[in-house]
C-alpha positions in Angstrom: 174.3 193.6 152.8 174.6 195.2 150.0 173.3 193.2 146.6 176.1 192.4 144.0 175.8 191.3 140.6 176.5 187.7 140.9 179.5 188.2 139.0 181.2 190.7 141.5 180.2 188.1 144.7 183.4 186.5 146.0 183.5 182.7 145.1 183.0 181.4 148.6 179.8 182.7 148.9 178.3 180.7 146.1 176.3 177.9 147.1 176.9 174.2 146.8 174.5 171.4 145.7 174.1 168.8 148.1 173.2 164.8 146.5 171.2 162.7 148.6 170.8 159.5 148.0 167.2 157.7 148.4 166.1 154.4 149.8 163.0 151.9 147.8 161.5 152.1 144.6 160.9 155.3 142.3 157.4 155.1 142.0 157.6 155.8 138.7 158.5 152.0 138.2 154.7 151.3 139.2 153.1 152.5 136.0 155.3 149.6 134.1 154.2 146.9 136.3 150.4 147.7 136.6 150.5 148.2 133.2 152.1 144.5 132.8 149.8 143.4 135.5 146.6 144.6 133.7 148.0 143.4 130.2 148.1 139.2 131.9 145.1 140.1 132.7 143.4 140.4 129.7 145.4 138.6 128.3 144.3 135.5 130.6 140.8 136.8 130.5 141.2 136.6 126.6 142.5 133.2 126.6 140.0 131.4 129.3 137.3 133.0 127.5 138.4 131.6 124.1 136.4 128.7 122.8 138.1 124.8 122.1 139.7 124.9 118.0 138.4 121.8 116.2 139.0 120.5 112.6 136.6 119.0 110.4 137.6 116.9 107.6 134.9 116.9 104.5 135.0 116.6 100.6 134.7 119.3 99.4 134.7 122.6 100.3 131.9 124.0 98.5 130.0 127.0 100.0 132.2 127.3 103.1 134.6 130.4 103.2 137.3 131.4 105.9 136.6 134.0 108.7 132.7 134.5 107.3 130.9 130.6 107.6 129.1 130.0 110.9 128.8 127.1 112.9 125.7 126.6 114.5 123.1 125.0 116.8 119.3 125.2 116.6 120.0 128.4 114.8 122.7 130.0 117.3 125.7 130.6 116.2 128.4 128.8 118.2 131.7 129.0 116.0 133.4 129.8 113.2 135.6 128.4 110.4 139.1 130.5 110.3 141.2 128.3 108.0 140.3 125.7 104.9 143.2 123.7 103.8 143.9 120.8 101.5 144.6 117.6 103.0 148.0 116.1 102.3 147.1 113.5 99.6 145.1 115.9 98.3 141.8 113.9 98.8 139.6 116.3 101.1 139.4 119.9 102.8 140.5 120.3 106.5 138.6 122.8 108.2 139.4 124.7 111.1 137.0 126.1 113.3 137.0 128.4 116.8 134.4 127.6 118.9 132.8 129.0 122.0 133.7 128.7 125.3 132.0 126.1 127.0 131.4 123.9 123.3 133.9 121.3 124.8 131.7 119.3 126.6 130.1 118.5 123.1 133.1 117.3 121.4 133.0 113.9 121.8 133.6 110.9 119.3 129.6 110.5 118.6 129.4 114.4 117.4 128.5 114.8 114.0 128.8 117.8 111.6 127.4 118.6 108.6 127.4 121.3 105.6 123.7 122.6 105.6 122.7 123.5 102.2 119.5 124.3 100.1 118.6 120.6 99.2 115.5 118.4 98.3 115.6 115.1 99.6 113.1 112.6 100.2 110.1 114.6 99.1 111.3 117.4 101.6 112.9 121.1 101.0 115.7 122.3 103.5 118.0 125.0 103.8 116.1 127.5 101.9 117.6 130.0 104.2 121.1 129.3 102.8 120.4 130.7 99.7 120.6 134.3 100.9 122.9 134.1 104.0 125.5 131.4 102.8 125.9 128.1 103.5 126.4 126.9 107.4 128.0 123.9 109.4 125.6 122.2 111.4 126.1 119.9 114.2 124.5 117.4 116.1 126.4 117.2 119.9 126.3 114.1 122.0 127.1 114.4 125.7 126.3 111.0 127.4 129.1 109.0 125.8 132.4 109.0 124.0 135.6 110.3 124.6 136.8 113.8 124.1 137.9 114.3 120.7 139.1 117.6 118.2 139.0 116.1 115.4 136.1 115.3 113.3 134.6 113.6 110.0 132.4 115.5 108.7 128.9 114.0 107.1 128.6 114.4 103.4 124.2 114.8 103.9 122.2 115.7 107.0 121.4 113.3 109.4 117.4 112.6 109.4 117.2 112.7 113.2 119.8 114.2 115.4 120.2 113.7 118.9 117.8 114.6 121.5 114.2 113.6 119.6 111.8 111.6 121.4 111.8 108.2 119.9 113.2 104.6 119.3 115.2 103.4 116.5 114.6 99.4 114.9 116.4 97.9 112.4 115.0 95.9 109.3 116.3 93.2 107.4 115.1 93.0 103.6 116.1 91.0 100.5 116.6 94.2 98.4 116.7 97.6 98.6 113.8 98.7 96.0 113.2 102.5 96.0 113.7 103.5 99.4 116.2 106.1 100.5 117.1 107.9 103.2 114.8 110.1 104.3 111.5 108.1 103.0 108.5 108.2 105.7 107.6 105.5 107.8 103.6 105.1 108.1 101.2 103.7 110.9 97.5 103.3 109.9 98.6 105.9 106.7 100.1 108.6 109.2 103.6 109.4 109.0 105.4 108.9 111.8 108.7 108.5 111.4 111.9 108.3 108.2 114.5 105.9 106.9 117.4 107.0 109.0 120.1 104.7 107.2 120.5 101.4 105.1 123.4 99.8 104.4 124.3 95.9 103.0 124.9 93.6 105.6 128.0 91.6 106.3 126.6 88.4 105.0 125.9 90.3 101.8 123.1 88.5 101.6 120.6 91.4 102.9 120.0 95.1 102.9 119.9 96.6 106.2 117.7 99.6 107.2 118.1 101.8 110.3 114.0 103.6 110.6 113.3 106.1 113.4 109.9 105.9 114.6 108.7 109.1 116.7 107.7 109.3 120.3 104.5 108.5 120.6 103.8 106.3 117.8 107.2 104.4 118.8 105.1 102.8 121.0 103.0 101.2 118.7 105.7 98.7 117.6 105.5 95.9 119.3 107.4 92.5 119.4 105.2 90.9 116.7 104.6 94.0 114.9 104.8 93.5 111.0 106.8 96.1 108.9 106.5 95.9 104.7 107.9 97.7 102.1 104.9 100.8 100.9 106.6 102.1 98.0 104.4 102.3 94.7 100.9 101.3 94.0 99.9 97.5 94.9 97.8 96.3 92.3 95.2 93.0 93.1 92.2 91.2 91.3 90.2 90.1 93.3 86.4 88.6 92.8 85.4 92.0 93.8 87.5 93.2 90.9 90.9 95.1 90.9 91.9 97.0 94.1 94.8 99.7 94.6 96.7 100.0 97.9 98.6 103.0 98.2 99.8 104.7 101.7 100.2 107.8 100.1 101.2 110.2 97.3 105.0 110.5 98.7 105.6 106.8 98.8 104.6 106.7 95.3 106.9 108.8 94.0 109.7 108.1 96.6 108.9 104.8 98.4 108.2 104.3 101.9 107.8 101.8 104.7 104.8 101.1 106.9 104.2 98.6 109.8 100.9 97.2 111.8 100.1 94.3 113.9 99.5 91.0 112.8 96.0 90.0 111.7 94.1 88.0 114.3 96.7 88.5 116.7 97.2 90.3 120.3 100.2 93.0 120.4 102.8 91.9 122.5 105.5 93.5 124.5 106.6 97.4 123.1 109.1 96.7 121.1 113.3 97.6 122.5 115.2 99.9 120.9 117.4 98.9 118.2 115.0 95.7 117.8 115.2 93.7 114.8 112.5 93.0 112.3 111.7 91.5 109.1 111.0 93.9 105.9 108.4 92.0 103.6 107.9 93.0 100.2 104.4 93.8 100.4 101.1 94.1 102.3 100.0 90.6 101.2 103.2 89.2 101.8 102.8 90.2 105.5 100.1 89.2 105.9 100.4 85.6 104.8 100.6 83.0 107.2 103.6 81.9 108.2 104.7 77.9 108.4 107.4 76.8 110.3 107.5 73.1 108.9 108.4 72.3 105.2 108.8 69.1 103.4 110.2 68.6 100.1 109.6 67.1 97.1 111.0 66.2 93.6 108.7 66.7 90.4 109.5 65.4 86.7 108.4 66.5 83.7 109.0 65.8 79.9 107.4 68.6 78.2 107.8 72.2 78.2 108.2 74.4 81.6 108.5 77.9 79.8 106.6 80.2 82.3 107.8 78.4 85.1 110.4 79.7 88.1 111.4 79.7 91.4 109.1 81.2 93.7 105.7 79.9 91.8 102.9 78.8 93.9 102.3 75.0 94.5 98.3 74.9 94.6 95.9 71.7 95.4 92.3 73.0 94.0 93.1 76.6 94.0 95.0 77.1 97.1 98.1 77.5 98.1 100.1 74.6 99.7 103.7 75.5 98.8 105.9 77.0 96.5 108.9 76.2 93.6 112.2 76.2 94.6 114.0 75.8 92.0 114.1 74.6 88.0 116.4 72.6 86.1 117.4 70.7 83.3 119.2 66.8 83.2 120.1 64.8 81.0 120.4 61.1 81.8 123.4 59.7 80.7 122.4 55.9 79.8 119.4 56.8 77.9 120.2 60.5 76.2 117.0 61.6 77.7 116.5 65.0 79.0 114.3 65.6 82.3 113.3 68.8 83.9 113.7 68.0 87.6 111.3 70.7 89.8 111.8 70.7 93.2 109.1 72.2 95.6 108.3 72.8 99.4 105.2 71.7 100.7 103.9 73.1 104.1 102.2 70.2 105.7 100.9 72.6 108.3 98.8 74.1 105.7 96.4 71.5 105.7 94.2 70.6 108.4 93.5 67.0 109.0 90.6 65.9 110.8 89.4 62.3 112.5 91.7 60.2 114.1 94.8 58.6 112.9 95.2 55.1 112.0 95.9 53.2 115.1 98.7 51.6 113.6 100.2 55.0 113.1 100.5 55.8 116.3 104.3 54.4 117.3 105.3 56.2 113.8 107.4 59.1 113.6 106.5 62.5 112.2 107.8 61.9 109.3 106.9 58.1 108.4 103.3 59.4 109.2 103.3 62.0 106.9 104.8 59.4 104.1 102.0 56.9 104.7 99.9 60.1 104.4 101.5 61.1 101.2 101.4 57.5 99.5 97.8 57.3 100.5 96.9 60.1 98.4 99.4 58.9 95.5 97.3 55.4 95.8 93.9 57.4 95.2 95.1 59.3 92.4 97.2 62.7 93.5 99.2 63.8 90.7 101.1 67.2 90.1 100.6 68.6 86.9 101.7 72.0 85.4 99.1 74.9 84.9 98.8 78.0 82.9 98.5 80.5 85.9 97.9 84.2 83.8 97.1 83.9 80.2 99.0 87.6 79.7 102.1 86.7 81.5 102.3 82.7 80.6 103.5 82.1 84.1 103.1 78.7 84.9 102.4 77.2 88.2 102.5 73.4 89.9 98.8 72.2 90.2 98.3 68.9 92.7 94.8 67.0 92.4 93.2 63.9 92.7 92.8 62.0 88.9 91.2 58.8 89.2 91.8 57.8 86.2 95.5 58.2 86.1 97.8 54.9 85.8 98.9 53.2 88.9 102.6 55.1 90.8 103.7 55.7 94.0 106.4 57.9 95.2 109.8 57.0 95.1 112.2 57.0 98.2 115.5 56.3 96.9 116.8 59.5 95.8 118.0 62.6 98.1 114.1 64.0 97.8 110.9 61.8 97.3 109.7 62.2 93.9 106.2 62.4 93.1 104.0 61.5 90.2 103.2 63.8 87.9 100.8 63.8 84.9 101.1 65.7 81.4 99.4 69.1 81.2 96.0 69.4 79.2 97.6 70.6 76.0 100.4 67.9 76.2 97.6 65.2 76.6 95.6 67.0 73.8 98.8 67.2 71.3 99.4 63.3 72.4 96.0 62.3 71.4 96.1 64.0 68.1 99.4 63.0 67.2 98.4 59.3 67.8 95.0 60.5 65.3 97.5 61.3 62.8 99.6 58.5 63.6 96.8 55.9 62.9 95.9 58.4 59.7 99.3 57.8 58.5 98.9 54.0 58.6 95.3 53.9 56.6 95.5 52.8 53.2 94.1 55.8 51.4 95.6 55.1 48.3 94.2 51.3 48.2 90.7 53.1 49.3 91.0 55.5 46.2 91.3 53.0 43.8 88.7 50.5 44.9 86.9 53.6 45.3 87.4 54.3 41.4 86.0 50.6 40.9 83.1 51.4 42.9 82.4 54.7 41.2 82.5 53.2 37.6 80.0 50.2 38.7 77.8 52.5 40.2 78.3 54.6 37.2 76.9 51.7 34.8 74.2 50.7 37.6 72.8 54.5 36.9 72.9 53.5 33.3 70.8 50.5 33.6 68.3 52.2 36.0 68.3 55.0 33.2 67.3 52.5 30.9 64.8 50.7 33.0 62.8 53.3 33.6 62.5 54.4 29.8 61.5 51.3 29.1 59.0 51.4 31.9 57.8 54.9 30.9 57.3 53.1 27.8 55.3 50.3 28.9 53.0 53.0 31.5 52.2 55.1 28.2 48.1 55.1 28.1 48.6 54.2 24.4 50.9 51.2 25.4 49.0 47.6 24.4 49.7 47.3 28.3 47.9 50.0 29.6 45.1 48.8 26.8 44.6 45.8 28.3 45.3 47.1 32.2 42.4 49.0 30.8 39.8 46.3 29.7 40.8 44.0 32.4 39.7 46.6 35.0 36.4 47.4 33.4 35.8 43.4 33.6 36.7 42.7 37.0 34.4 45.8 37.8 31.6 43.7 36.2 32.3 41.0 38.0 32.0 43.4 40.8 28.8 44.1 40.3 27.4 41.0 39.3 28.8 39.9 43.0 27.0 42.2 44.6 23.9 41.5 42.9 23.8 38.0 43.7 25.0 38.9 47.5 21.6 40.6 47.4 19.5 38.2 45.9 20.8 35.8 48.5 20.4 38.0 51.4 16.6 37.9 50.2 16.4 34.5 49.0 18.1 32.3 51.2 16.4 29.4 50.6 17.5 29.7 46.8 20.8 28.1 47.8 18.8 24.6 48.6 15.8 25.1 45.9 17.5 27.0 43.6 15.8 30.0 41.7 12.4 29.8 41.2 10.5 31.0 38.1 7.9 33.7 38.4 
């Protein structure tokens, strides 16, 4: 056949397009779904690997900055703050943070976070890093216990000890706060060994409570009986040795600090439990000092002066201590428009040791009646309480009892609410007494009928003089060797020296003539 130009062909022998229609799915529909497939998939991928979002309520919001501040643990990063935001009232920052996966299991009610900054605190310097990198939020996770939480309080200051440390925690009970702070050391045997985690005021608001972490191993050292006292400062003592200083160390000067040790002639008990209460003494010595269980009061009057004295001064018998004031005031006694100064003390019985055997009589007594037969005994014999200059820089005063025997008869008296025993005036009272009554009995002389009979005196004495003046001129006189006196004293000497001699001639003549006295003197 020949080959035509396709527009000289006849029509019929053009061809004709055939449609077929096809069963399933184009397979260009595939690329859609794996791409929507794959897309899920990251996307799920994305989302289970995406960390819990938390928000953290603090302050203030210095040093923290959305998208760049770090949240981290032990140094490894673990989050990160994506929004700050003002609180509703307008009275702190909400933070919210993204952290990683797996950081759930931390977040329970007992978590804590924190703002770590460069700070100096308790003698210490931390955060140094933040200076250059920016400031971080720390946190301390707890896994045992609490519930599962996303929202957290934030801590204004870093917690002292975080979870995890070896240790044990006590709690101390003091009547005031002093200098310590969080953060100041804990000392055994001048060794830090552990910080001042908390304090707080109780509920009674009658104490200061203080939370102390002790580390693992020392934690061991406290024991049941263990004493703990307050180590801030210098403590200053005179002793006969002369003055001593007790200082733990340099840091508790400046800052305070606690320390604790076992009791003096004691055995340790038990270890101590955790969270185990103890008593915070001021001092050293105030630790140390015995403690009495037993107490018995008394009421003291006086009628002079008690500037110097307060509560809390020592009650002494011969130098040592057997009590202490408890309190000062002043009365006036309606009837007789007298003013008293009622004292009231606590004696520790226990302090003194008695030794022999009781009374017999004694023995079907009660505690008490024995101890007030004991007590008017010593009254009889001459106990008295008398007040006593106890530093001559300070003034303070203190209550001295003793043994007088010369003081006036008294006993104690029962009837009022406290027994009430004798007391004497102090040294200088009796002193200013005894010269008032001088002056007293000066006042009553009569000095002015002694000055004039005086006068009379002095002007007969005065003419006495006179008339001894005059006799001896006139025996001057009368003593003159050319005095007819002296003349004669004269001649009557050289006579009875004569005499003399004619006396002891004859004496001689006798002595060798006896016989003259019976024949008389014979011629020769």
């Amino acid at each position: 056949m020949t080959n035509l130009p396709s527009e000289q062909q006849p029509a019929d022998a053009i061809p004709e397009a055939v449609v077929k229609t096809r069963g399933g799915v184009s397979i260009v529909w595939l690329i859609p779904l794996i791409a929507a497939l794959i897309g899920g998939w990251l996307a799920w991928k994305a989302l289970s690997e995406q960390g819990p979002t938390i928000t953290i309520s603090f302050k203030s919001a210095e040093g923290l900055e959305a998208g760049k501040t770090k949240i981290r643990y032990k140094d490894v990063e673990i989050g990160q703050v994506e929004t700050i935001e003002l609180s509703d009232d307008l009275t702190h920052i909400i933070v919210t943070a993204k952290l990683v996966k797996g950081a759930e299991e931390y977040l329970t009610e007992k978590t804590s976070f924190w703002v770590v900054r460069a700070s100096v605190r308790a003698g210490q310097v931390t955060g140094l890093g933040t200076l250059l990198s920016g400031a971080y939020i720390g946190i301390d996770p707890v896994v045992t216990s609490g519930r599962r939480v996303r929202n957290f309080q934030g801590l204004e200051t870093p917690p002292v000890v975080t979870t995890g440390q070896p240790g044990s925690s006590f709690l101390l009970k003091a009547d005031k706060r002093g200098s310590l702070d969080v953060g100041a050391p804990v000392y055994y045997r001048q060794i830090q060994v552990g910080e001042v985690v908390a304090y707080d005021v109780a509920e009674d608001a009658e104490s200061i409570n203080f939370e102390v972490f002790v580390h693992a191993p020392y934690d061991q050292k406290v024991r049941e009986n263990t004493q703990f006292w307050n180590a801030s400062g210098l403590d200053v003592s005179v002793t006969a040795e002369g003055i001593k200083l007790d200082t733990e160390s340099l840091v508790s000067i400046l800052i305070g600090g606690i320390a604790f040790g076992a009791p003096e002639n004691e055995s340790p008990g038990a270890v101590a439990k955790q969270e185990q209460v103890f008593h915070l003494y001021d001092n050293r010595e105030a630790a140390r000092e015995k403690k009495f269980s037993e107490t018995r009061r008394f009421l003291l009057y006086f009628d002079g002066s008690v500037r110097g004295l307060s509560a809390g001064a020592p009650v002494e018998f011969r130098g040592i201590q057997i009590g202490e004031v408890v309190d000062v005031k002043l009365e006036l006694n309606a009837i007789t428009q007298k003013f008293q100064i009622p004292v009231l003390i606590d004696l520790e019985p226990e302090r003194v040791v008695r030794t022999g055997q009781i009374p017999p009589e004694w023995a079907k007594l009660s505690k008490k009646e024995r101890q007030n037969r004991f007590f008017d005994q010593l009254v009889a014999q001459g106990l008295r309480a008398q007040l006593k200059t106890g530093n001559l820089v300070t003034g303070k005063l203190f209550v001295d009892l003793d043994m007088y025997d010369k003081a006036r008869t008294a006993a104690i008296d029962y009837t009022g609410p406290y027994p009430v025993l004798p007391t004497i005036p102090t040294s200088l009272e009796e002193l200013t007494n005894r010269v008032a009554a001088i002056l007293d009995k000066l006042d009553q002389f009569p000095i002015d009928r002694i000055g004039s009979n005086m006068d009379k005196t002095l002007e007969g004495l005065q003419l006495t003089v006179t008339q001894t003046q005059k006799t001896l001129a006139a025996l001057e006189k009368t003593l003159n060797t050319d005095s007819p006196l002296q003349q004669q004293l004269q001649q009557t000497l050289e006579e009875l020296s004569g005499a003399a001699r004619s006396l002891r001639l004859l004496a001689d003549y006798l002595e060798r003539n006896p016989e003259s006295l019976l024949r008389g003197k014979q011629g020769k």
